[in-house]
Residue, then its C-alpha position, 0 to 999 in steps of 0.5 A: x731191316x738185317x735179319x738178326x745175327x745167329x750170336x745176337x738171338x743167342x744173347x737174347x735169349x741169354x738175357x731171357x734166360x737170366x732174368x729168369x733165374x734172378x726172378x724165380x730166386x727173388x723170394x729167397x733173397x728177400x726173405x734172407x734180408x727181411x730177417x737180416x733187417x728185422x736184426x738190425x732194426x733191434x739194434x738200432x733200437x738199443x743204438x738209439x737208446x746208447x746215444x740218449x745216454x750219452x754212451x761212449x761210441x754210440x753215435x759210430x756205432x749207430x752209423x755202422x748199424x744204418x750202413x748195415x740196414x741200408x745194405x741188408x734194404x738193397x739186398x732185398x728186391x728194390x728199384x735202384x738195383x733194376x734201374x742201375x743194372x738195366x742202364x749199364x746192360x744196356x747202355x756203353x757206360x765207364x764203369x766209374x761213371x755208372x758207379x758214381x750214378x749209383x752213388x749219387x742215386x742211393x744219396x739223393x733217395x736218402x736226402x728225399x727222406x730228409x727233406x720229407x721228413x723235415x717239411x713234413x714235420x716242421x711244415x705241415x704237422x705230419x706224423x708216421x701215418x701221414x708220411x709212410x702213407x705218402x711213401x707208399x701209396x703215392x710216391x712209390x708207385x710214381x718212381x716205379x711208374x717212372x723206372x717203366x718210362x725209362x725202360x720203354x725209352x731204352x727200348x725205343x732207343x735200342x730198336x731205332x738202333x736195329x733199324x738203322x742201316x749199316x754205317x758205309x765206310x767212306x771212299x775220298x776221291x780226288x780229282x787232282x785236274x779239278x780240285x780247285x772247283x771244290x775247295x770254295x766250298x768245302x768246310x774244314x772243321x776241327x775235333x771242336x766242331x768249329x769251322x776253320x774256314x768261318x770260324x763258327x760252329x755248325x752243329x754239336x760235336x759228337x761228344x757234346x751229343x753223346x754228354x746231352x743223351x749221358x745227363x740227360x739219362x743220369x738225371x732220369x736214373x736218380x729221380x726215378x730211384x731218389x723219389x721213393x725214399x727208405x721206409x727205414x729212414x723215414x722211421x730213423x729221423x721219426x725217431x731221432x726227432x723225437x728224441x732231440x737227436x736229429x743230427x744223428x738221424x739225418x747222419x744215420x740217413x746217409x749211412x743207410x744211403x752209403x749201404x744201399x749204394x754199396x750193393x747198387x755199386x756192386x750191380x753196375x760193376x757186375x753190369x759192366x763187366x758183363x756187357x762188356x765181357x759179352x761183347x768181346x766174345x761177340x762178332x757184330x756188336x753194332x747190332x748186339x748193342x742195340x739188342x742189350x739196350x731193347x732187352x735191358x729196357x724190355x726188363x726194366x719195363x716189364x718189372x717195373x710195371x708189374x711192381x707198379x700195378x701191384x702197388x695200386 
């Protein structure tokens, strides 16, 4: 193994350095969007109140309030932020396609809600206690047990990517007095992968690989974030259930999702634009790509640990 590059320690160390600053700076945001939820709580209240009676522009204005509580919710520390900013640090990702990830894993915690909220309510005769014990006790310990997994398989991943020896350019000799020795036996493939000799494939392309590793890390990303739902939304469709006005609580339940992802989508672009401002500044991004995934996959790891075992 190549001894580290002086720019890759130093990358290195400026992710230390960051995490640092968000960690020590945590409490102060959290505070700030525990009170901003405290207020939107209220209203929501009153909103609910609008909608009973029938009040003209209720049902908008309480959407509008579920957006704000699932911003003011994401704001604060979460999962969805640690698991989609560590993804598109560590990984080489378009940056739409993380920004639809952590759209579709915003939604996906909201329809978890849903889908509790309704099974639990209809199916098995549970009430608040039951489902926030649930949440809480079980369910958010598991997705963050889950966030640790898929910082460790990052972490793999970026050291088998530093152990990996230098890719060797290629010199073609031809032998121009015996070319025709060599020629029954060589396969011509084309960018599909398929033989233009016996017209089979021989293994998968290297785009059909990396969509197998993208998928697959997709899926992981919006189970470990969509299997702890929002205390919030249980709450709302709590409420509207009781009121006859659960339309509105499963419509409030996707705003608050839309909100949440409005702040994860924030994160993945500022992930992306840094990773790759990062690595234009950089000579040997072979390596310093590897050193972003393990560093990226060490943090997600390490805080979703912490946050898990404080959990249990």
């Amino acid at each position: 193994m190549k001894r580290l590059s002086l720019p890759t320690l130093l990358m290195g160390a400026a992710l230390v350095v960051l995490a640092l600053i968000l960690m020590g700076s945590a409490d102060q945001i959290s505070r700030w969007a525990a009170a901003e939820q405290q207020q939107v709580q209220n209203a929501l209240a009153r909103g609910l109140r609008a909608l009973k009676t029938n009040q003209p522009g209720a049902l908008m204005s309480l959407l509008g309030l579920c957006f704000a509580y699932g911003f003011f919710h994401a704001a604060g520390p979460g999962h969805g932020k640690l698991v989609i900013g560590g993804y598109g640090m560590g990984q080489k990702v378009p940056m739409m396609r993380l920004i639809s990830l952590a759209l579709a894993s915003s939604l996906a915690q909201s329809l978890t809600a849903i889908a509790l909220v309704v099974g639990g309510l209809t199916l098995l005769n549970w009430g608040r206690v039951e489902l926030t014990s649930i949440t809480e006790e079980i369910l958010a310990p598991l997705s963050y047990a889950l966030i640790a997994a898929l910082g460790l398989w990052l972490v793999w991943r970026g050291l088998r990517k530093l152990r990996a020896p230098k890719p060797q350019a290629h010199h073609h000799h031809h032998d121009h007095h015996a070319h025709h020795h060599t020629h029954d036996h060589h396969h011509h493939h084309r960018d599909d992968g398929i033989c233009a000799d016996c017209g089979h494939k021989h293994g998968p392309t290297l785009n059909e690989v990396a969509a197998a590793h993208s998928l697959r890390d997709a899926l992981a990303i919006i189970a470990s974030v969509a299997i702890r739902p929002c205390t919030g939304a249980l709450f709302l469709l709590l409420l509207t259930w009781r009121l006859d006005l659960m339309l509105a609580g499963v419509l409030g339940t996707l705003a608050m999702g839309l909100g949440t992802g409005s702040v994860t989508v924030a994160v993945a672009i500022a992930a992306v634009s840094l990773r790759q401002g990062t690595l234009a500044r950089l000579p040997d991004t072979r390596r310093v790509t590897a050193l972003l995934e393990l560093c990226g996959g060490l943090l997600i790891f390490l805080l979703a640990s912490q946050i898990t075992l404080r959990l249990l």
